[in-house]
C-alpha positions in Angstrom: 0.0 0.0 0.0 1.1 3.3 -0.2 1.8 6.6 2.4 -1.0 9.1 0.9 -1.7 10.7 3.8 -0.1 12.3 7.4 -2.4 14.3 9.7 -2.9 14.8 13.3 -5.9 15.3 15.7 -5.8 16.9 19.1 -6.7 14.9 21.6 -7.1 11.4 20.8 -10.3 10.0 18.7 -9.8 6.5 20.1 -9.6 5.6 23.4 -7.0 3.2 24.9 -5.4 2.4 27.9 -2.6 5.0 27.9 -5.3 7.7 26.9 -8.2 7.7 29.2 -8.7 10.8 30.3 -11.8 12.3 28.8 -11.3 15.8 27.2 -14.7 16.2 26.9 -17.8 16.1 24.0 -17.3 17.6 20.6 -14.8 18.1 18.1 -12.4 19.4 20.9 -13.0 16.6 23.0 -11.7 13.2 23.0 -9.4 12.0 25.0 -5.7 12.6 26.7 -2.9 10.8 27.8 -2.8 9.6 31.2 0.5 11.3 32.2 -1.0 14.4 30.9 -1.6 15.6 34.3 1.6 15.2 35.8 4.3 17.2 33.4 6.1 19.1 35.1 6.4 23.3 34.5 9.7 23.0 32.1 7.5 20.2 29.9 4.5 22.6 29.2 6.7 25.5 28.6 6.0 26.9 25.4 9.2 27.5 22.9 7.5 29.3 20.7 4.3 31.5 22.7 1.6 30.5 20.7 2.9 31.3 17.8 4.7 28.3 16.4 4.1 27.0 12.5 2.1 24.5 13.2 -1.3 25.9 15.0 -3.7 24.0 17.4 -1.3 22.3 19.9 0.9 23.3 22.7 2.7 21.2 25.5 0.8 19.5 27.4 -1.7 18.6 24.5 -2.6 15.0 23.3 -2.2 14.3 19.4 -3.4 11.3 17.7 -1.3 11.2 14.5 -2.7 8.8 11.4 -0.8 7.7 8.8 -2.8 7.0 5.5 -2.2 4.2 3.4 -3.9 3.5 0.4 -4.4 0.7 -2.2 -4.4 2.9 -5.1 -1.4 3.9 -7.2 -1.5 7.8 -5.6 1.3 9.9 -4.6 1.1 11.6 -1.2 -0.7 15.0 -0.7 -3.0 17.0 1.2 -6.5 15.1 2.6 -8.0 12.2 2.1 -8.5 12.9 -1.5 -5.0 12.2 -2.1 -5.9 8.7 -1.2 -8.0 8.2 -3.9 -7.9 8.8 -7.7 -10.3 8.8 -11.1 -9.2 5.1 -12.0 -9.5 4.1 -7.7 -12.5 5.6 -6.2 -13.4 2.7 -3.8 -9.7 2.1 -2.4 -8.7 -0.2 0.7 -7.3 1.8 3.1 -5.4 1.4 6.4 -4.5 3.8 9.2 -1.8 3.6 11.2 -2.5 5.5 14.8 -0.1 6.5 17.4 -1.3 8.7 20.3 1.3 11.4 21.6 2.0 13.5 24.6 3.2 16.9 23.1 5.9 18.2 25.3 8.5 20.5 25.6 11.7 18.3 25.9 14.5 17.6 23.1 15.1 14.0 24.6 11.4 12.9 23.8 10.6 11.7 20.0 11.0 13.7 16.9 8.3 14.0 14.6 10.8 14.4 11.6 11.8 10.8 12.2 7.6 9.6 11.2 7.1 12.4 8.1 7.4 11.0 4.9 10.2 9.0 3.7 10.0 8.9 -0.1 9.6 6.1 -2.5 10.5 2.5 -1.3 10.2 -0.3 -3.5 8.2 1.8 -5.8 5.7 2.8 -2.9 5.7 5.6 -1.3 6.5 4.8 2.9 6.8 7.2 6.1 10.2 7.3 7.6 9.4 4.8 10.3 5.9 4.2 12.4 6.9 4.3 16.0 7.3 1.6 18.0 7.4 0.2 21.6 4.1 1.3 22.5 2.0 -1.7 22.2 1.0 -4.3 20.0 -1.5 -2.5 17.7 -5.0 -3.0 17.7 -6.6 -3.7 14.6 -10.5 -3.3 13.6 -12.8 -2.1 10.7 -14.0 1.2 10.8 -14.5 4.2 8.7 -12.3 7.8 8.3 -12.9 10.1 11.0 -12.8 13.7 11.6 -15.4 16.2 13.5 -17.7 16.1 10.4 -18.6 12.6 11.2 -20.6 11.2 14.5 -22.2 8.2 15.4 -25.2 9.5 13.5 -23.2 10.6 10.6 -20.7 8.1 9.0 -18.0 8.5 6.3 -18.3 6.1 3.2 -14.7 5.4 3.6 -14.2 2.2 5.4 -10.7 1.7 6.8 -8.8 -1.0 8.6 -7.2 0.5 12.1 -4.3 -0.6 13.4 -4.4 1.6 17.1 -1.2 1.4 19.6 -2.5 1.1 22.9 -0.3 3.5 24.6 1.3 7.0 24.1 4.3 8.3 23.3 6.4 11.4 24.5 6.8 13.6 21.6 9.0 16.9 21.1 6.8 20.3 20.2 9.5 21.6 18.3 9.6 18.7 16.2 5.9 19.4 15.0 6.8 23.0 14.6 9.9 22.0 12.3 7.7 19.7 10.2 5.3 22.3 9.5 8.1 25.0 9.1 9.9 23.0 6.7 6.5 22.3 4.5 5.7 19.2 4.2 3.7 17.2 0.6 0.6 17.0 3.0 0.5 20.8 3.4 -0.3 19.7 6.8 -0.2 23.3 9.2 -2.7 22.7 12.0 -3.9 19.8 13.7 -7.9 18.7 13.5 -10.6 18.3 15.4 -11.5 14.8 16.2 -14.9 12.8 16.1 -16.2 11.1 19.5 -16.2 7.6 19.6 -18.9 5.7 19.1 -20.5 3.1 21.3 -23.8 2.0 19.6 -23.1 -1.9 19.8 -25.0 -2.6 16.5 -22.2 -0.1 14.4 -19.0 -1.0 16.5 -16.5 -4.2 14.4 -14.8 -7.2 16.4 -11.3 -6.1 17.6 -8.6 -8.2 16.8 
């Protein structure tokens, strides 16, 4: 399959043992990393004031990052369009997740190392998915996103594969990835959609 697609949410979408903190209903809810609570001054220190490249998180925050892979012959680009094309309209498509604690510390993960990584094998890959965080869990579903609810569903079914815990993860990094631009055009992170827990629409989890 191929990379087509790298975005982030804040606050995570899913909710797993390393992120149960609820952040609340709408599309600025979701739900935070445990340790969230518990950074300490220099970790939520903001580098930049508010006024870093990429907009909508600061220390402290919880991002849930996906990266978008698709069954059609695509390049990577901005949205979920990228994913598809004229000749693929009805693509498979997997989404790897990793939740993240956004901190101010250059000894926790850099984003850089995850961003895309170029052409492997003539498909295009990220740079690494990160690891050590769990064995992923993996379930049908469908693309997500604030537009979408439990009432509301998008026609793009997807196969999750969700770590189960978060990671520490550098704000500069995000800042630098945005700075740098990136083929996604990514800028800002999104607004997430709540889980949903009507039996009837939930998928077996493997």
């Amino acid at each position: 399959m191929n990379l087509c697609n790298i975005h982030t949410h804040t606050n995570a979408e899913h909710r797993g043992p390393g992120f149960l903190v609820s952040a609340g209903p709408g599309e600025h809810g979701g739900w935070k990393c445990n340790q969230s609570e518990r950074l300490s001054g220099a970790e939520l220190e903001d580098p930049f004031h508010g006024h870093g490249a990429y907009h909508g998180v600061k220390p402290g925050d919880t991002i849930e990052v996906h990266w978008v892979h698709s069954s059609c012959d695509v390049a990577p680009g901005p949205g979920l369009g990228s994913c598809l094309s004229d000749a693929c309209a009805n693509p498979q498509l997997r989404v790897e997740t990793q939740v993240f604690l956004v901190v101010n510390d250059p000894n926790a993960l850099n984003f850089l190392d995850y961003v895309y990584g170029g052409e492997v094998n003539g498909r295009h890959r990220a740079k690494a998915i990160p690891s050590g965080t769990g064995r992923p869990i993996e379930f049908l579903g469908s693309t997500t996103g604030p537009k979408y609810s439990q009432a509301v569903c998008s026609p793009l079914q997807v196969t999750w594969s969700v770590r189960p815990n978060c990671a520490r993860l550098n704000v500069s990094s995000l800042h630098e990835w945005a700075r740098e631009g990136n083929v996604f055009e990514e800028d800002h992170s999104h607004g997430v959609r709540q889980i949903v827990t009507a039996p009837e629409l939930l998928a077996p989890i493997n």
